[in-house]
C-alpha positions as CSV (number, residue, x, y, z in Angstrom):
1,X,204.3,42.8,170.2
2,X,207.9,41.7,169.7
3,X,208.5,39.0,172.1
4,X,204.8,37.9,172.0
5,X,205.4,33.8,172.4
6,X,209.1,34.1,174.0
7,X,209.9,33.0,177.3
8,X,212.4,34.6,179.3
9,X,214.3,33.9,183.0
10,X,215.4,36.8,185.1
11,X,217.8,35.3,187.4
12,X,217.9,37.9,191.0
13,X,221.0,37.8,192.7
14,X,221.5,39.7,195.9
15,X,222.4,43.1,195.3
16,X,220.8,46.4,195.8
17,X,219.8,47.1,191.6
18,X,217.8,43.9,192.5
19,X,215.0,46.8,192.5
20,X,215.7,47.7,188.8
21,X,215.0,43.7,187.6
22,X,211.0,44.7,188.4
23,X,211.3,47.6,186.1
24,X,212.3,45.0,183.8
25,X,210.2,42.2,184.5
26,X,207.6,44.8,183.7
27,X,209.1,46.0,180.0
28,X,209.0,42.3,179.3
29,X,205.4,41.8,180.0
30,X,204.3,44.7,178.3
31,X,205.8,43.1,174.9
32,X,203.6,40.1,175.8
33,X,206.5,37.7,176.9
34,X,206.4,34.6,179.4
35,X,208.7,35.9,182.1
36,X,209.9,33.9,184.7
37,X,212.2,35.1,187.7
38,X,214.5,32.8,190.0
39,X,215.8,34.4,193.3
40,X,218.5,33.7,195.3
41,X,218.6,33.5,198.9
42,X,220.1,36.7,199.5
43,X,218.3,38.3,196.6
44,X,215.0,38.1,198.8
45,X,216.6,41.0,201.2
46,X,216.0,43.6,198.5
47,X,213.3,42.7,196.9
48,X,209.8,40.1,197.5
49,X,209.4,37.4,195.4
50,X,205.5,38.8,195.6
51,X,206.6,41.4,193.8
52,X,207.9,39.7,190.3
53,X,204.8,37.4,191.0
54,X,202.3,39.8,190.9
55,X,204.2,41.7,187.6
56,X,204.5,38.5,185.6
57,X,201.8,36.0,187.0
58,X,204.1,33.7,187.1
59,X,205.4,31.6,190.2
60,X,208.8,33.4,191.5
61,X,211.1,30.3,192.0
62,X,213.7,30.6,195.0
63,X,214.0,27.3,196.2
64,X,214.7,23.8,194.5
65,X,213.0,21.8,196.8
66,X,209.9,23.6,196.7
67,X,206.4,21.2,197.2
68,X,204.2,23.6,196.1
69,X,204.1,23.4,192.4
70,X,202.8,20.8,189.5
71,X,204.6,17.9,189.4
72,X,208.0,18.2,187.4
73,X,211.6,19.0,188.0
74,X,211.1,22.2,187.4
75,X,214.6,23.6,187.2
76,X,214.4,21.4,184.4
77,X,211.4,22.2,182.7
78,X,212.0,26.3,183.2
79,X,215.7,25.6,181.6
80,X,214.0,24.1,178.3
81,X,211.4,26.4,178.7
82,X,213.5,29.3,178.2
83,X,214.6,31.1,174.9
84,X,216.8,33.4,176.9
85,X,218.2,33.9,180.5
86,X,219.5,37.0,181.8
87,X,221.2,37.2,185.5
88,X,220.5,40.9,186.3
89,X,222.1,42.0,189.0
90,X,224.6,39.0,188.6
91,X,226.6,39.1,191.8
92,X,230.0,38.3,192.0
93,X,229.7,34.9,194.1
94,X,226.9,33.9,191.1
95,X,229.2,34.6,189.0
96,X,232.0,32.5,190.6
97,X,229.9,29.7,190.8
98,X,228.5,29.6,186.9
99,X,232.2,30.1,186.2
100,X,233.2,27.0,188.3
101,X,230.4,24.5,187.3
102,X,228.5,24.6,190.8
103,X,224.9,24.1,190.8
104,X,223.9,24.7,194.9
105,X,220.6,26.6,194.2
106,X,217.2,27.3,191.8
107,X,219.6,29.8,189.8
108,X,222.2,28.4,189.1
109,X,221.0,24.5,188.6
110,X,218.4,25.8,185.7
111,X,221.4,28.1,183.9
112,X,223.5,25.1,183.9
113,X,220.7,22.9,182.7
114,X,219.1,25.4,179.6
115,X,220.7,25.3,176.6
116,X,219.1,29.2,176.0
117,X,221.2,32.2,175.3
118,X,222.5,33.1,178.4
119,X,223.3,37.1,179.3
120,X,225.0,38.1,182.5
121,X,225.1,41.8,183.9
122,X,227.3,42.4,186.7
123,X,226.5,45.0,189.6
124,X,228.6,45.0,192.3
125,X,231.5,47.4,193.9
126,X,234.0,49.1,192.1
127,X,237.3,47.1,193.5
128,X,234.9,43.7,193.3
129,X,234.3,43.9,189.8
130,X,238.3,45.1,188.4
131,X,239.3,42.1,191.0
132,X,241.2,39.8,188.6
133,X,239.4,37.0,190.1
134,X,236.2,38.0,188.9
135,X,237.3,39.4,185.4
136,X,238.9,35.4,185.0
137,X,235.6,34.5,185.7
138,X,233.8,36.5,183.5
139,X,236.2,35.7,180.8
140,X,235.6,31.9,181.8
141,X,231.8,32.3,181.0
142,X,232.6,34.5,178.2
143,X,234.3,31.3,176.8
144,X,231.4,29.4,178.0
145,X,229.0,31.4,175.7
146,X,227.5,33.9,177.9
147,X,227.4,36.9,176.9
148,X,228.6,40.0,179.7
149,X,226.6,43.4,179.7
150,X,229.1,46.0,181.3
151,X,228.4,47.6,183.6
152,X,227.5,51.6,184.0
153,X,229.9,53.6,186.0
154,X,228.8,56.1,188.8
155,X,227.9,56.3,192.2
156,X,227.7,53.1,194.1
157,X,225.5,52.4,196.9
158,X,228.4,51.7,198.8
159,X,229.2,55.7,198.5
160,X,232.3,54.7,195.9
161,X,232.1,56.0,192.4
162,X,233.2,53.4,189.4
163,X,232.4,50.8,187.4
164,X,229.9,48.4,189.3
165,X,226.6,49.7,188.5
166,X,223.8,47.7,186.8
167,X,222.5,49.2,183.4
168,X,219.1,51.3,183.4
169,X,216.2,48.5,183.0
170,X,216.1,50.1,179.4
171,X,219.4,48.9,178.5
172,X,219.1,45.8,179.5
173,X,215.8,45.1,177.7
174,X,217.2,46.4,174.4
175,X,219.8,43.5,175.2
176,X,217.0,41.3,174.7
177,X,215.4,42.3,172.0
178,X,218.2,42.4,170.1
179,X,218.4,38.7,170.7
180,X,214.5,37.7,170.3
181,X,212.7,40.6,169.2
182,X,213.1,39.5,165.2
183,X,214.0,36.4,163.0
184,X,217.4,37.1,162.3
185,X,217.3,37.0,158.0
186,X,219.8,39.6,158.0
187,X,222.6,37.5,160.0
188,X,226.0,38.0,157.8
189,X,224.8,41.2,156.4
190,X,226.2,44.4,156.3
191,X,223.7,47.1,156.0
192,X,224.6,50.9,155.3
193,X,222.1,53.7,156.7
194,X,221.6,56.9,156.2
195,X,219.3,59.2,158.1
196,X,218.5,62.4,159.0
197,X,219.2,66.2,158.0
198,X,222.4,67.8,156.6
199,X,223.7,71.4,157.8
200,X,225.2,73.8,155.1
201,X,227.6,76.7,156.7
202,X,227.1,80.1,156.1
203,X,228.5,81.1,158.3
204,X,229.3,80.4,162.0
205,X,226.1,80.9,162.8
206,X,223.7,80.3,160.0
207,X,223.1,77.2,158.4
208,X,220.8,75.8,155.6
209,X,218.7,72.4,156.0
210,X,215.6,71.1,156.0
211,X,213.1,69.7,158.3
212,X,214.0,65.9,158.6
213,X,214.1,64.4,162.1
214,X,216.0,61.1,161.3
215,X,213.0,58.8,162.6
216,X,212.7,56.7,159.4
217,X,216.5,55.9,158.6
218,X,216.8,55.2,163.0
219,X,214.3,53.1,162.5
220,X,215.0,51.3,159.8
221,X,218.9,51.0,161.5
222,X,217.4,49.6,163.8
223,X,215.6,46.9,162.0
224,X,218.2,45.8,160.7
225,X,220.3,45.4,163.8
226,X,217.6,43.5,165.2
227,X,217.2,41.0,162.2
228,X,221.1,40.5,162.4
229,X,222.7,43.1,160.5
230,X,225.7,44.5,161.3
231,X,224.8,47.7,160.7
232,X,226.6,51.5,159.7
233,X,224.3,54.6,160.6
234,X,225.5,57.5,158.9
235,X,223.6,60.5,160.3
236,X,223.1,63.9,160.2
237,X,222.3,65.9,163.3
238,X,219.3,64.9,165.3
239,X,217.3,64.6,168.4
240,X,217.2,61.3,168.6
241,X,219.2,58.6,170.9
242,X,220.8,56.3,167.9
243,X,219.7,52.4,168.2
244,X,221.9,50.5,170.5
245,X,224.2,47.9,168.8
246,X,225.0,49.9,165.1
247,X,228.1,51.5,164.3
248,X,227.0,55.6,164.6
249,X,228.9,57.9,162.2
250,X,227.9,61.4,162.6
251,X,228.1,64.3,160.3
252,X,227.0,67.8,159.4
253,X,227.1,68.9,156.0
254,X,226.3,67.0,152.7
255,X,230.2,66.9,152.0
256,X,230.7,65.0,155.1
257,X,227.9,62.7,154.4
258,X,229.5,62.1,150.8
259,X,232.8,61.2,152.4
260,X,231.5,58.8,155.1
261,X,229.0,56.9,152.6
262,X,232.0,56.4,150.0
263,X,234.3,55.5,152.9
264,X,231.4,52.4,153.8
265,X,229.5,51.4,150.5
266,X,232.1,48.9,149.0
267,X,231.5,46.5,152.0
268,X,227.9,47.1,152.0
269,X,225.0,44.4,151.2
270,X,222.3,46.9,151.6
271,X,222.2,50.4,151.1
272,X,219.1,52.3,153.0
273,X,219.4,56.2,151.7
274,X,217.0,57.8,154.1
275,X,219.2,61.2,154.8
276,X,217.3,64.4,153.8
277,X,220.5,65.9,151.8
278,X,221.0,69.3,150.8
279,X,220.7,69.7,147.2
280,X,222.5,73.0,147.8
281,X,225.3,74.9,149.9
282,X,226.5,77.9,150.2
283,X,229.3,79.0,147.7
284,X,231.5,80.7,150.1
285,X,231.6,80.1,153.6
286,X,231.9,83.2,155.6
287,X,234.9,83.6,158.6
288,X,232.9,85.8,160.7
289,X,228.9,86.0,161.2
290,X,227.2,88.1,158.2
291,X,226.2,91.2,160.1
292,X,222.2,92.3,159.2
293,X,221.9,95.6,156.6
294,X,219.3,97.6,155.8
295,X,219.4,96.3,152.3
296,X,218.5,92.1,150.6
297,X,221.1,90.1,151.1
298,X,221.7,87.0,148.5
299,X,223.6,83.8,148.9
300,X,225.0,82.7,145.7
301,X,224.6,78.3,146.2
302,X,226.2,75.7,145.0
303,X,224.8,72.0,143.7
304,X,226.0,69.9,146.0
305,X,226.9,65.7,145.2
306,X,224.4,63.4,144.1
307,X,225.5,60.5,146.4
308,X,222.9,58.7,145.2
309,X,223.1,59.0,141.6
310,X,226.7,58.3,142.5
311,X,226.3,55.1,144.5
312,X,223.9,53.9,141.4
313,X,226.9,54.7,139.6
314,X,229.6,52.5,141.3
315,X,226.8,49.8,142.5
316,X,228.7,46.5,142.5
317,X,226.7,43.3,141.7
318,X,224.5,42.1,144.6
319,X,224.2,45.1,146.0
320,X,220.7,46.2,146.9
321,X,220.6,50.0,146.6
322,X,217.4,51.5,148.3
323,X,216.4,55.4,147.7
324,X,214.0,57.7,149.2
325,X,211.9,60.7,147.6
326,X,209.3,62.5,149.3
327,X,207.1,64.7,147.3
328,X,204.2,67.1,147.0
329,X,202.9,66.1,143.4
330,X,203.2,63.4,140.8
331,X,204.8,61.6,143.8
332,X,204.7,58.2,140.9
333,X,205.5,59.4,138.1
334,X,208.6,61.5,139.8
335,X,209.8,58.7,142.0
336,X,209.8,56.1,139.1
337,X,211.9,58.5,137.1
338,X,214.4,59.0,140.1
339,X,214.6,55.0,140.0
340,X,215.5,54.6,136.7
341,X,217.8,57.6,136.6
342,X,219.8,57.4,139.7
343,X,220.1,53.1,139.0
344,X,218.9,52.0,141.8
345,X,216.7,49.0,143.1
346,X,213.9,50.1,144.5
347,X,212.7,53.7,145.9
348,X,210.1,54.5,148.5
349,X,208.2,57.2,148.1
350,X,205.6,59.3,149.8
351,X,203.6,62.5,149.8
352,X,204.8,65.4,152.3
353,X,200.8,66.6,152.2
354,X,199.5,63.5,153.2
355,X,198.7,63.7,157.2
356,X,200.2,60.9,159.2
357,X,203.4,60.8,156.5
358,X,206.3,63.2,156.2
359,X,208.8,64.9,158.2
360,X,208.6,64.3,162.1
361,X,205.7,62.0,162.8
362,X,206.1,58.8,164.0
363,X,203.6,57.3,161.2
364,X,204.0,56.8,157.4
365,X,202.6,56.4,154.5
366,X,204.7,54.7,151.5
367,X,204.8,53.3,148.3
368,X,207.5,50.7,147.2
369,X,208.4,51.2,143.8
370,X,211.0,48.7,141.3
371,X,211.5,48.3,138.1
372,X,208.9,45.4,138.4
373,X,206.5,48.3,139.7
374,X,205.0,49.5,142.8
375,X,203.4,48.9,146.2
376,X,201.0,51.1,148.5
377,X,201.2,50.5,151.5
378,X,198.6,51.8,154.7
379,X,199.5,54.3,157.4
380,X,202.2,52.4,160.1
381,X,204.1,53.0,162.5
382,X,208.3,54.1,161.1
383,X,209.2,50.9,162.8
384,X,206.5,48.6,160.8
385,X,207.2,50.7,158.0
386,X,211.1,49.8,158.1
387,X,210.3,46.6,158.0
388,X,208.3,46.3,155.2
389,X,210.9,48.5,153.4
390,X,213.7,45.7,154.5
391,X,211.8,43.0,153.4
392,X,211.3,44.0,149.8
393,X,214.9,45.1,149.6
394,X,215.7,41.1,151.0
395,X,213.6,39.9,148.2
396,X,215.6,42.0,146.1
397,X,219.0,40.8,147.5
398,X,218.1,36.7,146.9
399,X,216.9,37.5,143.2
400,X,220.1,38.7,142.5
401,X,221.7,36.0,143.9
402,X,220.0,33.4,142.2
């Protein structure tokens, strides 16, 4: 669990996505954290404080005067307490008030007081929220060291349609875990990412690819953006909704994925090639859709780039340079060949035939392999797998800078 010993403080202000905060609350406890919640007095006409009681077992605090609670100041103690506090939905008089130094309530005394990192997510009505006095104070917090979530734009439960609308309780949690979820030994980094399947035109309506489903290099994007990479995800076409927080590149064919790597790789730190690349493409495209004969048909093909084998080529020092090969024999002795002749770091390799690895699960089963040789590792999830995969290529990245 990711934010298994973390404490976090919802702050509830009085709006109507006060409702979505429980959805929250809930997320949080799932991934075993200490959640706390602090409502304002208008927050407690949408929502009980019975409710975040009973989905956190904590106390809910609303009021600073409170008797009934252990001894100790607690807007105090909850402040120190915290590793993070998000305000969600932050109101616009909350807002005002964190902006202008005044602590008149449980909220806003213990944000003043914590010394935690401190997120913000507006939700109020369209004209409320584009008023210049509530952007300056934004901007004044912003300056302050709080960081603003923007808000979604739709329908408002005032019947207007805009900005104004507090993120899906999904969003915001990804806001925290990006901020608690992992040490952050990638801070400073710049990590390049390649994922998923490339498309080869026949023509416009035939293509040639493969079966990869992008879950390995996602998760392994996201990995990194969690330990503090800035990270690049260069990907082919998938199903998958692309980690919050990286820089998404998408392409289609094995030429554009050639083009966007060498367009990134110069001002990369780490290089994770998890794209399932077409070693071949068509050698003429056709205009028009290739109607059906009675007769074969054959497509003449075309090797395609080696971007890897190029990227070993060009590696500048420090650069950690990670490759993938899945195969369905001599999965060693092939792998350890590709390391040395492509000139790269490290490759991971696994076995298409081996059930819970492969194309489109949400397991694997790798083995690590340098020039110093190789490690197995047991069946994990892609996510625990990515991060085993980034730690060796860390290791990697400090020898070489030693």
């Amino acid at each position: 669990m990711m934010l298994t010993g973390k404490t976090v403080v919802l702050g509830v202000t009085g709006s109507i996505a006060a409702y979505k905060t429980a959805y929250l609350a809930s997320a949080l406890k799932k991934q075993h954290c200490d959640v706390h919640v602090i409502m304002t007095k208008n927050a407690c006409e949408f929502i009980t404080p019975l409710t975040f009681e009973t989905l956190t077992g904590n106390k809910c605090l609303t009021d600073t005067f409170d008797r009934d609670f252990q001894f100790d100041v607690t807007h105090i103690s909850i402040a120190k307490k915290a590793d993070l506090i998000m305000i969600a939905p932050a109101s616009a008089n909350v807002i005002a008030k964190l902006a202008g130094g005044i602590a008149d309530d449980m909220l806003t005394t213990t944000v003043l007081a914590s010394k935690a990192i401190k997120l913000v997510s507006p939700a109020m009505n369209t004209n409320m929220y584009q008023s210049p006095i509530t952007q300056d104070n934004l901007q004044k917090l912003r300056h302050y060291g709080f960081e603003i979530i923007h808000p979604a734009t739709g329908l408002l439960a005032c019947n207007d349609v805009g900005e104004g609308k507090m993120p899906e309780p999904a969003v915001l949690f990804e806001y925290i875990l990006k901020h608690l979820a992992l040490k952050k030994d990638l801070a400073g980094k710049k990590v390049l990412v390649t994922a998923g399947p490339t498309q080869e035109a026949i023509d416009p309506v035939r293509f040639i690819t493969n079966h990869s489903t992008g879950k390995m290099g996602y998760a392994l994007a996201k990995a990194c953006m969690l330990r503090g990479a800035q990270v690049t995800l260069i990907t082919g076409r998938t199903a998958l909704e692309p980690p919050m927080f990286v820089e998404v590149m998408p392409i289609t064919s094995s030429k554009e994925m050639y083009d966007a790597v060498c367009a990134k790789i110069q001002t990369a730190d780490l290089v994770f090639k998890a794209a399932a690349v077409s070693d071949y493409t068509p050698s003429v495209t056709y205009e028009n859709k290739v109607k059906k004969k009675d007769e074969d048909l054959s497509i003449p093909l075309t090797r395609t780039e080696d971007i890897l084998k190029h990227l070993g080529s060009i590696k500048k020092k420090g650069q950690i340079l990670c490759g993938f090969s899945m195969e369905t024999e001599n999965m060693l002795e092939n792998s350890q060949a590709k390391l040395i002749k492509k000139n790269v770091d490290m490759i991971v390799a696994n076995n298409l035939k081996v059930a819970g690895a492969g194309f489109g699960t949400d397991t694997n089963i790798v083995t690590i392999i340098t020039k110093d040789g190789f490690e197995e590792f047991p069946i994990m999830s892609k996510f625990d797998t990515a991060n085993e995969i980034v730690d060796a290529a860390l290791r990697l990245y400090k020898e070489s800078m030693e």
